[in-house]
N, C-alpha and C positions, 0 to 999 in steps of 0.2 A: 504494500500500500504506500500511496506517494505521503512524506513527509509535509503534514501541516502546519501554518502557521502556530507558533504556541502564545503565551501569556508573559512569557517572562522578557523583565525589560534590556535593550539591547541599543544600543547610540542608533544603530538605521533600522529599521524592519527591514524581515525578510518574509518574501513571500513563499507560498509553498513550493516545494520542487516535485522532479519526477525524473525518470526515466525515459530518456525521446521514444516516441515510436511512429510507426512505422507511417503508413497515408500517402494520401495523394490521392489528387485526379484528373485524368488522362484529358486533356484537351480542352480544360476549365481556363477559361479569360473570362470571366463573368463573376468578380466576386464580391457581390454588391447584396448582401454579405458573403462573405469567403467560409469557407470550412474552420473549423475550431482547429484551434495547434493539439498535437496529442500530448504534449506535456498539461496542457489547460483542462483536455478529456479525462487524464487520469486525476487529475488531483478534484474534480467536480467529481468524482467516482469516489477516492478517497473520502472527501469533504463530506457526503452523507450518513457515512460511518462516524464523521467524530464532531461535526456542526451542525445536525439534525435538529436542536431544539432551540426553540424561541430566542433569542437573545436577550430579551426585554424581562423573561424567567429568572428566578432569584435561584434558585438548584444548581448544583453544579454543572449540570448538562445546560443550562441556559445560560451558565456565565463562560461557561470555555465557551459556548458560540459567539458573545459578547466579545470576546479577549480574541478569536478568531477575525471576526468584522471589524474591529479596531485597526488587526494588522492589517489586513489586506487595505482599508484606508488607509493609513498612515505610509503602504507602499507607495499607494497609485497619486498620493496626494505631494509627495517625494518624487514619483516621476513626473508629474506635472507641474512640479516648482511655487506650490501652494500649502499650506497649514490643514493640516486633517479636520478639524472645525471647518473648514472652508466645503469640505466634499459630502455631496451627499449621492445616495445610489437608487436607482430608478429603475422599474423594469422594462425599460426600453430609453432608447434616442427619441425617441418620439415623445413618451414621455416626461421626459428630463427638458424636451424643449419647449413642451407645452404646461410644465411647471414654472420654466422660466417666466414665458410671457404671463403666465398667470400673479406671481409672484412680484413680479416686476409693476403690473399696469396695477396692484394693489396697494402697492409699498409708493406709487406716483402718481395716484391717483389723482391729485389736489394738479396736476399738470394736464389740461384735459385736451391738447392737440394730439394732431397724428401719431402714431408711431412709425419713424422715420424706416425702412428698410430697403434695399436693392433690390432690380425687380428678379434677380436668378435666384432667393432663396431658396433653401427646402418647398416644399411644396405642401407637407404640414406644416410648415410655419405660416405660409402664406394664407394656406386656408382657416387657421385659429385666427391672423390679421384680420381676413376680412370677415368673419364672423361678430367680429366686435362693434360696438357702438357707431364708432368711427372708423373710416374708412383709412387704412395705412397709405402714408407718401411713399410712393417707391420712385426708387429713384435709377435711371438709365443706367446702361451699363457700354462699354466700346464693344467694335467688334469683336475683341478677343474675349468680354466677359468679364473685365474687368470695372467696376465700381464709378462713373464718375463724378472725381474729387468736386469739381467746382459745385454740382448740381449738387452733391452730398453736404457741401459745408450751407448751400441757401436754401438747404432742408431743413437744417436744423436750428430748433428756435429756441426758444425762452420757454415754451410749452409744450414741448416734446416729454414725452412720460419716460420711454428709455427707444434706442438706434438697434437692428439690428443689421448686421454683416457677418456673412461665412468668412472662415478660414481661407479657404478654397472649396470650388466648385465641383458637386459630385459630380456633375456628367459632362462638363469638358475641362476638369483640370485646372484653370486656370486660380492662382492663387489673388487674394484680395488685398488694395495697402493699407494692410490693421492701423500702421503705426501713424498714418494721416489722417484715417476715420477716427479714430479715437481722439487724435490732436484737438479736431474738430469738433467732437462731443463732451469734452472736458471744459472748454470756452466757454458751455452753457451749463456746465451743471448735468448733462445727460448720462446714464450710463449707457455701456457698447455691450449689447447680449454677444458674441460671436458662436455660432456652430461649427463647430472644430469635426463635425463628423464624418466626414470627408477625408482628412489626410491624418488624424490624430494619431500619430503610433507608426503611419508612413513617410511623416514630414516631421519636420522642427516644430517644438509643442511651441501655441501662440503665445506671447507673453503682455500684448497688447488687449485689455482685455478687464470689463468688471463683471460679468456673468458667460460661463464657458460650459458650454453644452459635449458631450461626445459619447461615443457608444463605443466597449469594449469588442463588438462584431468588425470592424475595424482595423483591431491589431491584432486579430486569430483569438480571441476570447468569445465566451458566450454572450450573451442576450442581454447585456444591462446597461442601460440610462447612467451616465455619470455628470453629475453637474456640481458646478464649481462658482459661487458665490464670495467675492472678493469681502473680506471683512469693511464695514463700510460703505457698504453698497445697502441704498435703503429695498429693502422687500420685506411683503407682509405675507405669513403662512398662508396656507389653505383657509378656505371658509365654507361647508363649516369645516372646524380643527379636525386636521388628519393626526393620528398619534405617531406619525412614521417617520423617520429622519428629521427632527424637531417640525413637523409640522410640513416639509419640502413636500414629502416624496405620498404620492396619493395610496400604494400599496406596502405590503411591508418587506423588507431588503429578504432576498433568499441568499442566505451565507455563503454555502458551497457555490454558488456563482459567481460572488462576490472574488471568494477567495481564486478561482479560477481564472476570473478577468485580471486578476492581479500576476498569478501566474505568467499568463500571455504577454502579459505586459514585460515581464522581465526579460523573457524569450523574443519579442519582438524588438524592446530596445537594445538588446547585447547587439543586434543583427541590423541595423537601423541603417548609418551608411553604407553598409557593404550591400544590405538591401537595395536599399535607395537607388543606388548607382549603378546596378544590374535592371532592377525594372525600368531606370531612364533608357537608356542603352535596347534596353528590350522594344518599349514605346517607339523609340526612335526609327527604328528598326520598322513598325506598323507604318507611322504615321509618314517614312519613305516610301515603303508600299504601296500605299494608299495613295498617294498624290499624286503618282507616278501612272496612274489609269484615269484615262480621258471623263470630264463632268464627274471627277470626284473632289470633296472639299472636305480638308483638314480643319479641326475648328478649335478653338481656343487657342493661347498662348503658347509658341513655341520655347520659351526657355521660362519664363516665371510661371510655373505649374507645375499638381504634384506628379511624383517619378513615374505612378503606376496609372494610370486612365487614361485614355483617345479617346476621340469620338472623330468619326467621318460621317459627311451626307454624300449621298450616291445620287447622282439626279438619274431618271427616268426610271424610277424600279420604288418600292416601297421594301422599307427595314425589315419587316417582317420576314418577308418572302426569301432575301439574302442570309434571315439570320437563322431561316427552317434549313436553308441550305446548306450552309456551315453545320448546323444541330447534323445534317445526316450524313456529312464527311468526319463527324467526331469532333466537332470545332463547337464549343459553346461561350456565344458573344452573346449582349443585349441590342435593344433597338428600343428606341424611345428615349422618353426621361426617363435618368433613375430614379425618379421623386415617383413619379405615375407611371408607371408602364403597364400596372392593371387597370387602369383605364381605357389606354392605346389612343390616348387624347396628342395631338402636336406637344411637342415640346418645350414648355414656359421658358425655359434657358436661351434656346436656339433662338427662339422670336424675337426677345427681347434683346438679343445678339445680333439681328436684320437675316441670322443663316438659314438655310437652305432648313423645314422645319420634316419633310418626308427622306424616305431612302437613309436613316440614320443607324450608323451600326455603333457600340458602345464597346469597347472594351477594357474591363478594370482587372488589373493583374492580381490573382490570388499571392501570396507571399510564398517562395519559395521553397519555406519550410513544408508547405501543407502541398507542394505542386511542383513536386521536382524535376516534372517533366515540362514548364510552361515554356524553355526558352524554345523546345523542339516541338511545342504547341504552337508559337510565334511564328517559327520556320514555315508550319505547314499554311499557317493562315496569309503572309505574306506568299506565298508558293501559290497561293491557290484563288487569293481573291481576285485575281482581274476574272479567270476562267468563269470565278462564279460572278462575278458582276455582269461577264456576256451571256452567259446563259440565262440568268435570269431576266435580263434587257430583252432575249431574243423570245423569251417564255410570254410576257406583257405585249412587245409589239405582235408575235402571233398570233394572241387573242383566245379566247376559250375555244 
């Protein structure tokens, strides 16, 4: 059984360990989320064996979970350059980012304009935005996806409640400039939500930032909501009172996940640039391919964007139909937003980008750990896309 977190006090926490093993999968560029690391499998296996009961329990089994949940905070609050009071844990990104906005428009209430944000966010952020009272400024973005600064800083006013901006862009990459938005929201008093869940654990952690949203599916861990609340930053709990992570988190933490995403964490930052620099390199690799066949378009930023995601639009064919293609050569890519792709609605990113919004294929590189066959997955799909781009061109102009 993999060694757990324990109780006893020690200068750094350390998260659980394990024994690597084995995985993978055979032609995976779609990891939006990725497969769990096997070190992070076993110790969520471990973890029900010895974190099984409540934490919030006065008995010994409820305080070793207690003293279990601590650590694994105090790791991932350690990798993230923040105060473990500062972290609270969610079960889900989505969750964590819809606590935010909740926490945030309650604690800023008395500021009753827009909430400023870019029009590429999430797409559950955007939809909890316009769900509200008032209707969110979003604000333009350049061709590459990028945030712009001028229309950003005559967003933001005096009665802004708090700004939201990603880290970087889940479906074409392109990273955002924190450290200007933020500039620009501290002038007035605003706090900067940022969603880090995009690159958190494959990029450089943001440090530009008073409320930090991210999901451990991300860096090879399981399924939980982590959000990061800067001391100082005014927010008010749930209403009514949630009893779950002082009041944050609407469900209540499940430990062995906890301590797993903490896991991953470890395993994924030991490997971080040497990562990094193999999925650029990889991407690079696509997004040559790709540009390289007649009415296809490369989209986002080519050098400020994270290591592992492309996106191309194909004119005269629909994403779908390219990405059933690839599915039946053993190539599994996306098509669409990664915010919606069970909708199969245009793509809020692309649009608001002026690109090309059909014929879009997506590709996010699983980590290396979990897909040690992806650069010879790369191989095939640079090897093969023109082939399937004409065939399926020739499949559309022949008609049913």
């Amino acid at each position: 059984m993999p060694r757990q977190c324990d109780s006893s006090s020690e200068a750094s926490p350390a998260p659980p360990s394990a024994q690597p093993g084995g995985g993978g999968s055979s032609g995976l560029l779609d990891a939006s989320p990725g497969p769990v690391l096997p070190q992070a499998l076993d110790t969520l296996v471990g973890a029900h064996e010895t974190a099984w009961a409540d934490p919030s329990a006065r008995h010994a089994a409820g305080r070793r979970s207690r003293a279990l949940l601590d650590r694994a905070r105090e790791f991932l609050a350690q990798g993230l350059g923040v105060r473990p009071d500062e972290v609270t844990f969610h079960a889900s990104g989505d969750q964590a980012a819809r606590s935010a906005m909740a926490l945030l428009s309650r604690g800023r209430r008395r500021r009753p304009g827009p909430v400023v944000a870019s029009a590429v966010e999430h797409s559950a952020l955007l939809r909890w935005l316009r769900a509200g009272e008032v209707p969110p400024s979003l604000v333009a973005v350049s061709p590459t996806g990028a945030v712009d600064l001028a229309a950003w800083r005559d967003a933001i006013g005096a009665q802004t409640p708090f700004a939201a901006l990603q880290s970087a862009n889940q479906e074409v990459g392109t990273r955002q400039p924190l450290a200007a938005a933020r500039a620009a929201t501290r002038e007035h008093g605003v706090p900067l939500l940022v969603d880090a869940r995009a690159g958190l654990g494959r990029d450089a952690v943001p440090t530009d930032f008073d409320v930090l949203v991210g999901d451990a599916t991300s860096w090879g861990g399981p399924r939980l909501g982590v959000l990061v609340v800067r001391t100082g930053t005014r927010v008010s709990p749930h209403h009514p009172p949630s009893p779950h992570e002082g009041g944050y988190a609407l469900d209540p933490v499940d430990v062995p996940t906890a301590l797993a995403a903490a896991e991953a964490w470890q395993q994924t930052a030991a490997q971080q640039q040497d990562e990094g620099s193999d999925a650029r390199a990889l991407v690079d690799r696509i997004r040559a391919a790709a540009v390289a066949i007649d009415e296809v378009d490369v989209v986002g930023d080519p050098q400020d964007r994270l290591p592992h995601v492309c996106t191309f639009s194909v004119l005269y064919v629909d994403g779908e139909t390219i990405v059933d293609e690839l599915a039946r050569r053993g190539l599994a890519v996306a098509s669409g937003s990664a915010c919606t792709a069970d909708t199969l609605e245009p793509s809020h990113v692309l649009a608001a980008m002026g690109a090309l919004t059909q014929g879009n294929v997506r590709v996010t590189l699983p980590l290396r750990a979990v897909a040690p066959d992806r650069a010879d997955a790369v191989e095939r799909l640079c090897g093969q896309l023109d082939e399937v781009v004409r065939e399926c061109r020739a499949r559309l102009l022949a008609g049913p």
